[in-house]
N, C-alpha and C positions, 0 to 999 in steps of 0.2 A: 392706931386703933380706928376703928372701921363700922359702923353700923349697919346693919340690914336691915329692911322694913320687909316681910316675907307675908303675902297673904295666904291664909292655910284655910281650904277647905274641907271639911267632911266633922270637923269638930262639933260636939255635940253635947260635952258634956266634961267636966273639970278632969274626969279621968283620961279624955280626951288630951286636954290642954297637959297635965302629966307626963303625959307619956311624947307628946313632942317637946316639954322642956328634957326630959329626961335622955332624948335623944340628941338636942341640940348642946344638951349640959355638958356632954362624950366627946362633942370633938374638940380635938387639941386647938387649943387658941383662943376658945370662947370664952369670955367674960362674966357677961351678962346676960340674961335674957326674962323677956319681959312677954310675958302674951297675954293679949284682950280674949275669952270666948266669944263675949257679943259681936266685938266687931272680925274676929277670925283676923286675927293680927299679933304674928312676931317682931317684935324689935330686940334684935340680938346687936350687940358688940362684941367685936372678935378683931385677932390680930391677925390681919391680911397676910403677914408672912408666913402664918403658922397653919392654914385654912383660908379657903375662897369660897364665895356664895354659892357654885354649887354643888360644892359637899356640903352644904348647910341644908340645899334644896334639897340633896340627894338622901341625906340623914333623915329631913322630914316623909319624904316621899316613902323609905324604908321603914319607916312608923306606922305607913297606913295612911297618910293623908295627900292630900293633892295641895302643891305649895309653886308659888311664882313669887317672885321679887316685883315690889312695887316702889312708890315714891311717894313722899309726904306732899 
C-alpha cells in the first residue's frame, strides 16, 4: 500500500472536494482518501499494483481540477 500526497487546485468549496473524492473513490485500488479544502490536499492510499499516481492525477484532472503530486 502506497500513499499519495496530491496538491489540487481550483477547489472551492466541499462540493468541490466531493467530487474529486468521488473521482479518486472509482479507481481500482484506492483505499482511502482524505482531502483538506483549506489546505487543497489529497492524501489517498492505494495499491500500486492496481493503479499509479498518474491515473490518480489524471482522475483528478478529469474532475475539473489541476492536481500534482507533492511531499510531506
Amino acid at each position: 500500500m502506497q500513499t499519495a500526497h496530491i496538491q489540487i487546485d481550483g477547489m472551492t468549496c466541499t462540493g468541490c472536494t466531493a467530487s474529486v473524492q468521488k473521482a479518486l473513490q472509482a479507481q481500482t485500488g484506492v483505499s482511502s482518501v482524505s482531502i483538506s479544502l483549506e489546505d487543497g490536499v489529497a492524501n489517498v492510499d492505494y495499491d500500486e499494483a492496481l493503479v499509479n499516481q498518474q491515473q490518480l492525477l489524471d482522475a483528478i484532472e478529469a474532475a475539473g481540477f489541476d492536481a500534482t503530486l507533492t511531499s510531506l
